[in-house]
C-alpha positions in Angstrom: 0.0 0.0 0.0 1.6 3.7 -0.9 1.6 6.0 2.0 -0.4 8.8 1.4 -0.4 12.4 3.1 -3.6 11.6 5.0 -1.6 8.7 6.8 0.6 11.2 7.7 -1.5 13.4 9.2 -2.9 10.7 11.3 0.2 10.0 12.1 1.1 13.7 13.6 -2.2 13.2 15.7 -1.6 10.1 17.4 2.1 11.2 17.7 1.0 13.9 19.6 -1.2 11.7 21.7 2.1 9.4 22.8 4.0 10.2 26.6 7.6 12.1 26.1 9.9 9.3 27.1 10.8 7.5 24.2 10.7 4.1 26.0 7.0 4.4 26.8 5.8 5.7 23.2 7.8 2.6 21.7 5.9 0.3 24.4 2.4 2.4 23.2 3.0 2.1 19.4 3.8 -1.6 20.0 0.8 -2.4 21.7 -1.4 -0.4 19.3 0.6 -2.4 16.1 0.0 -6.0 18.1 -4.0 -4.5 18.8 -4.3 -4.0 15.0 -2.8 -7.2 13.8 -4.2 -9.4 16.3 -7.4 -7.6 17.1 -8.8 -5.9 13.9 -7.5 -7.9 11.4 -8.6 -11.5 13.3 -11.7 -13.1 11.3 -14.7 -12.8 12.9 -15.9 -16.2 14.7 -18.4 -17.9 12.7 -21.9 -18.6 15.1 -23.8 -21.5 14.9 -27.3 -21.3 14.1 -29.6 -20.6 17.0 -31.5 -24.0 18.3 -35.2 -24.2 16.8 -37.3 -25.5 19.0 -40.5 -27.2 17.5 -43.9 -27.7 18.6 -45.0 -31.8 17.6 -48.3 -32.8 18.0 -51.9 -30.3 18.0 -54.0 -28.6 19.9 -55.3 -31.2 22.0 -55.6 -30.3 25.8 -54.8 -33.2 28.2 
């Protein structure tokens, strides 16, 4: 994918969001890189089809 100047800017803004040291914003930037690729980019579980429950027999009152 080419980087384009609107990754940039988004870049700038969460830049600005990161703590001073340069330790922690490392330690930020790899949590928010291991929250996208194991997070967001994860397939969605597949659900299995609710239970149907079905009435046998009539209207007969016992």
């Amino acid at each position: 994918m080419k980087e384009n100047s609107w990754h940039r800017r988004h870049a700038i803004q969460l830049a600005s969001q990161l703590p001073e040291g340069n330790e922690d914003a490392l330690i930020i930037l790899r949590l928010m890189a291991r929250l996208v690729t194991d997070f967001l980019d994860a397939p969605e579980p597949t659900q299995k089809p609710a239970p149907v429950v079905v009435l046998i027999g009539g209207n007969e009152c016992a």
